[in-house]
C-alpha positions as CSV (number, residue, x, y, z in Angstrom):
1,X,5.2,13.8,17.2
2,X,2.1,12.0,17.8
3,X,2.5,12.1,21.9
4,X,3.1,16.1,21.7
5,X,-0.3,17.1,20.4
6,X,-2.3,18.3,23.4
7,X,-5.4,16.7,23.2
8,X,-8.4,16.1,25.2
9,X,-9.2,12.6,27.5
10,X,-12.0,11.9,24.4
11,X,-9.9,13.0,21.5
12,X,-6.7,11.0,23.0
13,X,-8.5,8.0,23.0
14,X,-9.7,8.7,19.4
15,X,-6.2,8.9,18.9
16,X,-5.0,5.8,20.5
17,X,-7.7,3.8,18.6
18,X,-6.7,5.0,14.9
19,X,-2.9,5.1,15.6
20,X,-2.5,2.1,17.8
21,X,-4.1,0.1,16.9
22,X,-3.6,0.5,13.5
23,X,0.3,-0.3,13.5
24,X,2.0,-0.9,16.8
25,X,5.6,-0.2,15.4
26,X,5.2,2.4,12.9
27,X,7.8,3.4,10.9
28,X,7.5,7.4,10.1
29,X,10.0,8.4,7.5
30,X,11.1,12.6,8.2
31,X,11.9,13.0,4.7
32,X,9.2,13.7,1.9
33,X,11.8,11.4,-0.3
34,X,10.7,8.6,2.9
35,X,7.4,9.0,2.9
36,X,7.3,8.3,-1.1
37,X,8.6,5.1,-0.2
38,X,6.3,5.0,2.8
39,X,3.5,5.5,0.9
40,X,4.2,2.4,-1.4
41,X,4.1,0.4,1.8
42,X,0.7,1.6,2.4
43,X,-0.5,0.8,-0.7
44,X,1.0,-2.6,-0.4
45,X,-0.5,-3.5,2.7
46,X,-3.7,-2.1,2.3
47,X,-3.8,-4.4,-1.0
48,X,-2.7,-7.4,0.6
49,X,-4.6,-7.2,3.5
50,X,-7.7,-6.6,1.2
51,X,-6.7,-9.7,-1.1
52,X,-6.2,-12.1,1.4
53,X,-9.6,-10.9,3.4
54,X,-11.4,-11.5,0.1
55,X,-9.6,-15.1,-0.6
56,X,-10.3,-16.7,3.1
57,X,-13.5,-14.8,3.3
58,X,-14.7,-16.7,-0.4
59,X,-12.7,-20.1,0.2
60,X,-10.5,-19.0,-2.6
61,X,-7.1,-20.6,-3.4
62,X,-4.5,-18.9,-5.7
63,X,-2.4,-20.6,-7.2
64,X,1.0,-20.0,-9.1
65,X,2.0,-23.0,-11.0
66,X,2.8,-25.9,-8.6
67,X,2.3,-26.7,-5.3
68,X,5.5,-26.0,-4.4
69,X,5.7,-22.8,-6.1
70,X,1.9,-22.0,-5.0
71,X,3.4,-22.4,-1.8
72,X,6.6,-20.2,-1.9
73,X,4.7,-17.7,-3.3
74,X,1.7,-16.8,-0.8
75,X,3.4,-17.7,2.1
76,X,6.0,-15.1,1.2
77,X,3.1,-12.9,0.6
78,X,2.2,-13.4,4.1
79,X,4.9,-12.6,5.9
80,X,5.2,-9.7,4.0
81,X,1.7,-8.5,5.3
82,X,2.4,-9.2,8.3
83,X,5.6,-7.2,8.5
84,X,3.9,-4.4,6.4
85,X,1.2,-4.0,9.9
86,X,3.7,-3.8,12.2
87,X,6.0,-1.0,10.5
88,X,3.5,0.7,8.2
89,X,-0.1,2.1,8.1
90,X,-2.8,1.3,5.9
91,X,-5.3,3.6,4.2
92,X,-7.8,2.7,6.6
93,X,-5.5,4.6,9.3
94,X,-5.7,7.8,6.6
95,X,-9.7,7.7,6.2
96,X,-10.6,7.2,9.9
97,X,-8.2,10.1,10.6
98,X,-9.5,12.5,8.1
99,X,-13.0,12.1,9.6
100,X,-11.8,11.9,13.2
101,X,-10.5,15.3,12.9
102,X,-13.8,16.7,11.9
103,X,-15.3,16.0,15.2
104,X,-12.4,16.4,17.1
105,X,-10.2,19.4,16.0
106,X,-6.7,18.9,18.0
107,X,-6.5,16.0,15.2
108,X,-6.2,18.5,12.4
109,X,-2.5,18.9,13.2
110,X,-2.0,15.2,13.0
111,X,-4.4,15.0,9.7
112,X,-1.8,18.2,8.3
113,X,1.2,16.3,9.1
114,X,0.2,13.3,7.2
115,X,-1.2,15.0,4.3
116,X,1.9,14.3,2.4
117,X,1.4,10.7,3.2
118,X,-2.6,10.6,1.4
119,X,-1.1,12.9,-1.2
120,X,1.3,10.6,-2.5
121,X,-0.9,7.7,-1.8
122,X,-4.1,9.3,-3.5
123,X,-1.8,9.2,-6.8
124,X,-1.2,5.5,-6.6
125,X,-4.9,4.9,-6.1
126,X,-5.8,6.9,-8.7
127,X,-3.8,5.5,-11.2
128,X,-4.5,1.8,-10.1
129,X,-8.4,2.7,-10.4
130,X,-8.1,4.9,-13.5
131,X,-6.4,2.0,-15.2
132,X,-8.9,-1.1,-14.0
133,X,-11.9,1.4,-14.8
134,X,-13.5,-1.1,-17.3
135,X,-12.1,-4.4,-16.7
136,X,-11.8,-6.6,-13.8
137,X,-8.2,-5.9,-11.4
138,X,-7.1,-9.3,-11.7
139,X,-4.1,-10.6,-9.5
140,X,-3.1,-7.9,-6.9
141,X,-1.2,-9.3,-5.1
142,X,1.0,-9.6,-8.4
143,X,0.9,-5.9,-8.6
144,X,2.0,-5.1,-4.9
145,X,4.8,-7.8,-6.2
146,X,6.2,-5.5,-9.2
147,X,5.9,-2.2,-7.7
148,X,7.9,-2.8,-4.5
149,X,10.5,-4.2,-6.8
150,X,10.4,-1.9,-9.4
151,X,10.7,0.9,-6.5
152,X,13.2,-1.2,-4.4
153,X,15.5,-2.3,-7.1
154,X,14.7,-0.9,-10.6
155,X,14.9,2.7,-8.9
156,X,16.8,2.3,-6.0
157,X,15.2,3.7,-3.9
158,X,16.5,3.6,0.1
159,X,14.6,1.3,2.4
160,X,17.1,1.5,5.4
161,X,13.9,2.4,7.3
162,X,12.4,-0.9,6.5
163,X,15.5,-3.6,6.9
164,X,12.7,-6.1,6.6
165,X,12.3,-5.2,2.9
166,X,15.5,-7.0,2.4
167,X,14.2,-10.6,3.3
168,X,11.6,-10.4,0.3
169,X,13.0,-11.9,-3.0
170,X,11.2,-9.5,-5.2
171,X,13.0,-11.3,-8.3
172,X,12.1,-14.7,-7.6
173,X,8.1,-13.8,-6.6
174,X,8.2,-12.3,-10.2
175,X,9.6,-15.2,-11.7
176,X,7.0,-17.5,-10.6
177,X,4.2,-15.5,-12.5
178,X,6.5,-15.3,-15.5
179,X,7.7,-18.5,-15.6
180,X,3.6,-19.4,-15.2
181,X,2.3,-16.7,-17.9
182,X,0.1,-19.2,-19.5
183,X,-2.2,-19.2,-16.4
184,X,-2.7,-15.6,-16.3
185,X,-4.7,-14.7,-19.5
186,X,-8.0,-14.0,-20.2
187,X,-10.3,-12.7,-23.1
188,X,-6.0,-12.8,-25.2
189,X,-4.6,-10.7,-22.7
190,X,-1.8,-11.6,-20.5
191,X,-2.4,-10.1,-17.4
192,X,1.5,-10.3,-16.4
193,X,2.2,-7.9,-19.4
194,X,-0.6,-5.8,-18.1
195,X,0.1,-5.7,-14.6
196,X,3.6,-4.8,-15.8
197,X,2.3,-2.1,-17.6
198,X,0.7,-0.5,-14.6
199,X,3.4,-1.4,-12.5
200,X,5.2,1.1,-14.7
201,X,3.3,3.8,-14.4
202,X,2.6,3.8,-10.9
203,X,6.3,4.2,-10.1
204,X,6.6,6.9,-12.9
205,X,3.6,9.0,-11.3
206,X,4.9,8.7,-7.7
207,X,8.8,9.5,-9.4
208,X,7.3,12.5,-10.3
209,X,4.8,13.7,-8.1
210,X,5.5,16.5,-6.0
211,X,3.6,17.7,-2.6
212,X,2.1,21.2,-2.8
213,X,-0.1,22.4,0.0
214,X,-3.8,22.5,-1.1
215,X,-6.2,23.9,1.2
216,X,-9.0,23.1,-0.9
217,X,-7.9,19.4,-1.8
218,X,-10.6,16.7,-0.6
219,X,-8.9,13.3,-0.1
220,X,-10.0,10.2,-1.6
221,X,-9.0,8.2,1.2
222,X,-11.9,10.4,3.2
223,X,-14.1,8.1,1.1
224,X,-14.0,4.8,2.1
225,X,-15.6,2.6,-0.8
């Protein structure tokens, strides 16, 4: 779809610099059911790639009980990452699209095609912000965690487009927090119970959420904080 817009040399290169570069295999599911589950894998990378970016940029090291499990754990993390920018976009990709197509207006077919896509991952966002509004959003990478599983196995939701998704023991990440729940509170709250919680209601908002063409909507992810 991409390669059939007629664009000009400038445009094309804008293109080429947002797409490509962005994700050299992408995955593009052409049902909206898919790009539900697409849009989970945006939100996961985008939240990985952020937490890891904010761990080696401050010397930070996670941890999740013991070395071993510490281990297991993040490096599982990684790969996952690393598969999710291969297959799948991020919400960068969404942003620097949305503006793009404002100076150049051969990408507003593009922008229209994905507007599914920043639909369903505007409702994620939301949620995730709405809920850390007045206290700190402590282990995300715990969240990406419980929401791919809860989507992938709780719901059962199809990743044939994503065979990759198979090689991630969802179950056994989880267990490591749980079995290490005395690590993850702060001011009497567990966060595991919390994360849980919002886990929950992310999958139960994107469950429900249905695309409906809005000519007037404005896009969060044209903001980039």
């Amino acid at each position: 779809m991409l390669r059939n817009l007629s664009l000009s040399k400038n445009s094309n290169e804008i293109l080429s610099r947002i797409v490509d570069n962005n994700c050299t295999n992408r995955i593009k599911p052409m049902m909206l059911s898919g790009v539900k589950t697409e849009a989970l894998l945006v939100f996961a990378r985008t939240a990985l790639e952020r937490f890891f970016e904010h761990i080696d940029g401050n010397n930070l090291y996670p941890r999740v009980g013991n070395n071993t499990e510490t281990e297991y754990v993040y490096s599982e993390l990684k790969k996952l990452k690393d598969l999710l920018q291969e297959f799948v976009v991020n919400a960068d990709y969404l942003i620097n699209l949305v503006q793009s197509s404002k100076k150049y207006p051969e990408l507003k077919e593009l922008a229209k095609h994905e507007e599914p896509l920043m639909n369903y991952y505007d409702a994620m966002a939301n949620k995730v912000s709405n809920h850390f509004d007045t206290k700190p959003a402590y282990i995300p990478e715990f969240l990406v965690i419980c929401v791919l599983s809860n989507w992938i196995t709780e719901e059962e939701k199809s990743i044939e487009l994503y065979p990759f998704l198979k090689d991630i023991d969802f179950e056994s990440l989880i267990d490591k927090f749980e079995s290490n729940r005395e690590e993850f509170k702060k001011d009497d709250e567990c966060i595991i119970t919390d994360i849980f919680t919002v886990s929950s209601s992310i999958i139960d908002k994107l469950n429900k959420l249905k695309y409906k063409v809005n000519k007037q909507r404005i896009s969060k992810t044209r903001k980039k904080k």
